[in-house]
PyMOL CGO cylinders between C-alpha atoms (Angstrom):
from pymol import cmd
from pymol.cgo import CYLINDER

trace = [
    CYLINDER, -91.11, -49.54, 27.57, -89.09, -51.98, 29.59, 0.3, 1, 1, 1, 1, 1, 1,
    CYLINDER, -89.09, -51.98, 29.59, -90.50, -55.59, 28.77, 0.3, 1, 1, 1, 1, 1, 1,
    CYLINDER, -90.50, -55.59, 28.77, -91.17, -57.49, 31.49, 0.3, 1, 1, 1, 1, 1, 1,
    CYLINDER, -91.17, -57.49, 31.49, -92.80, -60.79, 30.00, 0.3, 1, 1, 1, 1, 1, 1,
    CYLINDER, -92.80, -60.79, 30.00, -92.29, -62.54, 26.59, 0.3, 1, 1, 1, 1, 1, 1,
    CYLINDER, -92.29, -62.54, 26.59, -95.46, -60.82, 25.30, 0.3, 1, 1, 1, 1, 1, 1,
    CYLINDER, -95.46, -60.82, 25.30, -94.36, -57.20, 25.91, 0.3, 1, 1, 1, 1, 1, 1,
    CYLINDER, -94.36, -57.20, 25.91, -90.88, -58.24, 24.02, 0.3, 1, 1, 1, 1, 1, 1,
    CYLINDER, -90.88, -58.24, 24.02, -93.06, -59.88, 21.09, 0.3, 1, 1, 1, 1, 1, 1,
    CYLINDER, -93.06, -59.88, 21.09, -95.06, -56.36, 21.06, 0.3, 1, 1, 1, 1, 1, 1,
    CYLINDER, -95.06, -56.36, 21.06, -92.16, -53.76, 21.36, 0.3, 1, 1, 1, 1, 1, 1,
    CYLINDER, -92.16, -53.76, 21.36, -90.89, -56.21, 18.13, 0.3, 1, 1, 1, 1, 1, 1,
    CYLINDER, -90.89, -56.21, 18.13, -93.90, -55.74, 16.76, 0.3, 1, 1, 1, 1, 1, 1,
    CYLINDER, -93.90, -55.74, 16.76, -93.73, -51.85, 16.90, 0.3, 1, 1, 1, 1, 1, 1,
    CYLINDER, -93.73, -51.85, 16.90, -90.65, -51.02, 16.42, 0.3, 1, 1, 1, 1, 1, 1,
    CYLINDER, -90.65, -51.02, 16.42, -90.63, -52.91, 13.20, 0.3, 1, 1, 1, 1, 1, 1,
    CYLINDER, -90.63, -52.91, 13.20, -87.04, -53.94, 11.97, 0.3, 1, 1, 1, 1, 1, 1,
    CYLINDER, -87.04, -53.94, 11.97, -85.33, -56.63, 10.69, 0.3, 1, 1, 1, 1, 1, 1,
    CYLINDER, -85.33, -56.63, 10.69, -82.63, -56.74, 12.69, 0.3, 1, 1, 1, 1, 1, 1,
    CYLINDER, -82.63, -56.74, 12.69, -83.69, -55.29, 16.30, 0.3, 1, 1, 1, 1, 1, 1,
    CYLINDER, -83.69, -55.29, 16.30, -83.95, -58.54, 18.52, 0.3, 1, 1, 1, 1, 1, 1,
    CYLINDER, -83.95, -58.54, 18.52, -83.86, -59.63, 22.14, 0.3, 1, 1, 1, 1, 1, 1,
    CYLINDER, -83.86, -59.63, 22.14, -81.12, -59.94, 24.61, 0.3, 1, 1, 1, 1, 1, 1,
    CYLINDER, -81.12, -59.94, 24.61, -83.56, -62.43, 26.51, 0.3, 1, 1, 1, 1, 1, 1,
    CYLINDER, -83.56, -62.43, 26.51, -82.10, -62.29, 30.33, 0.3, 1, 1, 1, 1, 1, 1,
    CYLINDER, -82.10, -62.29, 30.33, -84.68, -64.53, 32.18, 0.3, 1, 1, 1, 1, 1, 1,
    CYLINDER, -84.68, -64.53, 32.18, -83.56, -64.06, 35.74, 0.3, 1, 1, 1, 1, 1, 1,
    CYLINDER, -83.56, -64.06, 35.74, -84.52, -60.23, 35.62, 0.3, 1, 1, 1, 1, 1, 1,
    CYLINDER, -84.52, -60.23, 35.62, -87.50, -61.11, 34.59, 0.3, 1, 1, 1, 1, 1, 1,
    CYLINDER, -87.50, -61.11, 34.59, -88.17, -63.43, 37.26, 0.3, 1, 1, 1, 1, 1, 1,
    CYLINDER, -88.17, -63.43, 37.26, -90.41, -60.81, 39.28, 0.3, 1, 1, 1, 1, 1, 1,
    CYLINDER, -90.41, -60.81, 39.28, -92.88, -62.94, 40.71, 0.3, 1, 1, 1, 1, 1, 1,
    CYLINDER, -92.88, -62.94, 40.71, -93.60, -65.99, 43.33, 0.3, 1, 1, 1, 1, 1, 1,
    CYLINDER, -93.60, -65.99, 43.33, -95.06, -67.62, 39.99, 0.3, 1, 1, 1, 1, 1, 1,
    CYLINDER, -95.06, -67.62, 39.99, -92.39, -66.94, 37.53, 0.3, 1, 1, 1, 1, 1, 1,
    CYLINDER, -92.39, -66.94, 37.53, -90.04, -68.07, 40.31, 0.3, 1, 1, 1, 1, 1, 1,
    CYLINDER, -90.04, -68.07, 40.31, -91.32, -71.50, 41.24, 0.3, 1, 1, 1, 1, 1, 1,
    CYLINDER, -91.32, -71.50, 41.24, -92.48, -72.48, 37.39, 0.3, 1, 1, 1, 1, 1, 1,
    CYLINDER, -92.48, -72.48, 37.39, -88.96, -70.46, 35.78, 0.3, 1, 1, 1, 1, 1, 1,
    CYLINDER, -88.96, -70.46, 35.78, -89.02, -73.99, 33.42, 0.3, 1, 1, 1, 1, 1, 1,
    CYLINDER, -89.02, -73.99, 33.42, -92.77, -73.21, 32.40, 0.3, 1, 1, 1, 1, 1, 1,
    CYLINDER, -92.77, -73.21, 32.40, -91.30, -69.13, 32.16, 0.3, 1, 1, 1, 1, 1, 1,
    CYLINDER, -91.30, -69.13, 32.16, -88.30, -70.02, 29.93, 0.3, 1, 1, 1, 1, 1, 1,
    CYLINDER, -88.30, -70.02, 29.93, -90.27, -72.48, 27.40, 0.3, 1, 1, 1, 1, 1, 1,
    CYLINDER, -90.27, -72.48, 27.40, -92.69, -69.66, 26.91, 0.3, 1, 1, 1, 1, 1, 1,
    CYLINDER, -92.69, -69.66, 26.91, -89.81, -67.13, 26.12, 0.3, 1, 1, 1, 1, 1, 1,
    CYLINDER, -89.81, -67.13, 26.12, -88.69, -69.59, 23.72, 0.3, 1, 1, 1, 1, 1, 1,
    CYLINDER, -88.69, -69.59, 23.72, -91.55, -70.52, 22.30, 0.3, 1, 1, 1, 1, 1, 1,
    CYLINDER, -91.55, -70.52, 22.30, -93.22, -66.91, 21.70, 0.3, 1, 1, 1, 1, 1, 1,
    CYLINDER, -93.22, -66.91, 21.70, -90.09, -65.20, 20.89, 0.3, 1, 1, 1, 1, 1, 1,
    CYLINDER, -90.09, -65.20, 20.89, -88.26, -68.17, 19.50, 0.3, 1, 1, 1, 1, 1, 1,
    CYLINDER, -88.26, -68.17, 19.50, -85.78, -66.73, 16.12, 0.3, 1, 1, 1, 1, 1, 1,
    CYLINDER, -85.78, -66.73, 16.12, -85.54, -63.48, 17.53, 0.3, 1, 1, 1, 1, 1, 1,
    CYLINDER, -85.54, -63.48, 17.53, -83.74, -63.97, 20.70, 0.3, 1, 1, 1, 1, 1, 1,
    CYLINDER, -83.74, -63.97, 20.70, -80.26, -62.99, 19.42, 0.3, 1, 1, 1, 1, 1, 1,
    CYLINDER, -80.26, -62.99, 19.42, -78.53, -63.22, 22.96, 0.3, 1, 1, 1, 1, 1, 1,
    CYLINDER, -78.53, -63.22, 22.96, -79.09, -64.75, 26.76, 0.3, 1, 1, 1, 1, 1, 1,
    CYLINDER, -79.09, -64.75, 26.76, -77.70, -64.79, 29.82, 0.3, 1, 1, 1, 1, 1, 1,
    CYLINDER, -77.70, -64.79, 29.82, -75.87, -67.98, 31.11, 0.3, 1, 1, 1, 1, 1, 1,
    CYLINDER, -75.87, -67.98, 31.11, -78.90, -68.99, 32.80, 0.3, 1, 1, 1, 1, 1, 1,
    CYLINDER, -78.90, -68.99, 32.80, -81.37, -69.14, 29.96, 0.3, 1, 1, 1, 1, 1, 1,
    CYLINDER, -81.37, -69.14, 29.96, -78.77, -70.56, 27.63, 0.3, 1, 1, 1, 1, 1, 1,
    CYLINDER, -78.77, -70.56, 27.63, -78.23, -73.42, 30.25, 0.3, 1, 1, 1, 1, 1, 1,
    CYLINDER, -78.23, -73.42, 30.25, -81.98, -74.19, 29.98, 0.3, 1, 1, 1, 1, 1, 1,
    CYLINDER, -81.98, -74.19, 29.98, -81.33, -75.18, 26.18, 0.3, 1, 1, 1, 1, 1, 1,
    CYLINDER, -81.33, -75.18, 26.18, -78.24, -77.51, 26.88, 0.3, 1, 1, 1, 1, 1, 1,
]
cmd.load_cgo(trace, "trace")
């Protein structure tokens, strides 16, 4: 499975089921769409919001969204 939206990276959490397996949350790869592209602020508050404590790493792009 290769997530593509913050819900598919909250389920594969969900199954694989360990404490320490977490996200590497890279937000411009996951910009596939017209609608991810124009509302990417919208996009990135949902990836923080649903996945939140266990994004353990980001790309410069998603980390500049926090600063």
């Amino acid at each position: 499975m290769i997530p593509t939206s913050p819900k598919d990276y909250a389920k594969l959490i969900d199954e694989i089921d360990r404490d320490r397996f977490a996200v590497h949350m890279d937000v411009i790869n996951m910009i596939n769409s017209i609608d991810r592209y124009f509302n990417a602020e919208e996009f990135v508050d949902e990836c923080a919001e649903i996945l939140g404590t266990k994004i353990r790493s980001c790309c410069g792009a998603f980390h500049a969204a926090f600063t």
